[in-house]
C-alpha positions in Angstrom: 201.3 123.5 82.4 200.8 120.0 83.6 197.3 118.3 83.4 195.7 117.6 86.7 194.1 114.9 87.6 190.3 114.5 88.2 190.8 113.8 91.8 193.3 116.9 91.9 190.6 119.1 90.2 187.7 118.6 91.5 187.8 117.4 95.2 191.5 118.4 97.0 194.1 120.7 95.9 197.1 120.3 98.5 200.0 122.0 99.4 203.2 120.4 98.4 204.4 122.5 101.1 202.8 120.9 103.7 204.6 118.6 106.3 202.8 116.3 108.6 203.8 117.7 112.5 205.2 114.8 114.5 203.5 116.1 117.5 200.3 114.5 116.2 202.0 111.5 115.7 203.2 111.7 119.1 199.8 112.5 120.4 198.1 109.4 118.6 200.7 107.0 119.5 201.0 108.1 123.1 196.5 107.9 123.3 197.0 104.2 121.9 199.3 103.2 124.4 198.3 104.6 127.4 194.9 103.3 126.2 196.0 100.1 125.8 197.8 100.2 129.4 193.9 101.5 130.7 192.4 98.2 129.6 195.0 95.8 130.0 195.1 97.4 133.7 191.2 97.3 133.7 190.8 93.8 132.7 193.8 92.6 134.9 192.0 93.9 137.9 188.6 93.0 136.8 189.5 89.8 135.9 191.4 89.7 139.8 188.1 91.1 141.7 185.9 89.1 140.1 187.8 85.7 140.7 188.2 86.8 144.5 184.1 87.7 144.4 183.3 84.1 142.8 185.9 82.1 145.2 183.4 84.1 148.0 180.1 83.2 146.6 181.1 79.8 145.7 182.3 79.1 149.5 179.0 80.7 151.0 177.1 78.4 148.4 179.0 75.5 149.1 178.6 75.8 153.1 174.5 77.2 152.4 171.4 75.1 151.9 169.9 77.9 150.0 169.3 77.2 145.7 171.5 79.9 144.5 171.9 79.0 141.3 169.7 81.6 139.5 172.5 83.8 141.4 175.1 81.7 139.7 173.5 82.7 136.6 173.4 86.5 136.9 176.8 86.9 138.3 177.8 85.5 134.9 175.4 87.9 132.9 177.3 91.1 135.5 181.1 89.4 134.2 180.3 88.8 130.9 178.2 92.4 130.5 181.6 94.2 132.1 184.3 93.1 129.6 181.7 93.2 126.5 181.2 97.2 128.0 184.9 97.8 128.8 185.2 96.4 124.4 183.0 98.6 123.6 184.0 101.7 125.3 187.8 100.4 123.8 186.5 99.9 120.9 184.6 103.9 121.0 188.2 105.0 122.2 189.9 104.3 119.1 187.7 105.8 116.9 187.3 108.7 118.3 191.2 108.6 118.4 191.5 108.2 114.6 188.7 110.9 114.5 190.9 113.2 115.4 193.7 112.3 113.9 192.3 112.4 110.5 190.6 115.6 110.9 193.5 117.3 112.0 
């Protein structure tokens, strides 16, 4: 009989029968990309919209007597706060992704 090893004994016997399914590979590589596509699209527009927004402001500052600086400020904070959430909820995306893919 041949000796297992610690590991084998005590925590995991597996099947030597076992074969990974390619559909979960499919799955996880598909959720990556079309992740990927989400955010690259996201930030693309973002990024567009937020440029078209401070081209706006700037031209109503420029042509207003009005101190709007503390407004400056803040939009800043808003662009900044969006692409640090849209990291986060990437960031959230892929490990729930490799959640599941390791517990499958």
């Amino acid at each position: 009989s041949v000796q297992k090893s610690w590991f084998r004994k005590k925590v995991y016997e597996w099947d030597p029968y076992f074969k990974f399914p390619n559909r979960i590979i499919v799955t996880v590589v598909l959720s990556f990309l079309s992740l990927y596509m989400m955010m690259l699209l996201e930030q693309v527009l973002s990024s567009y919209y937020i440029d078209k927004l401070w081209d706006n402001i700037s031209n109503y500052i420029y042509n207003s007597t009005l101190d709007l600086s503390k407004f400056i400020e803040h939009l800043d904070y808003a662009k900044y706060t969006w692409y640090m959430s849209s990291a986060c909820a990437a960031f959230s995306s892929v490990i729930h992704i490799s959640h599941v893919f390791v517990y499958y």
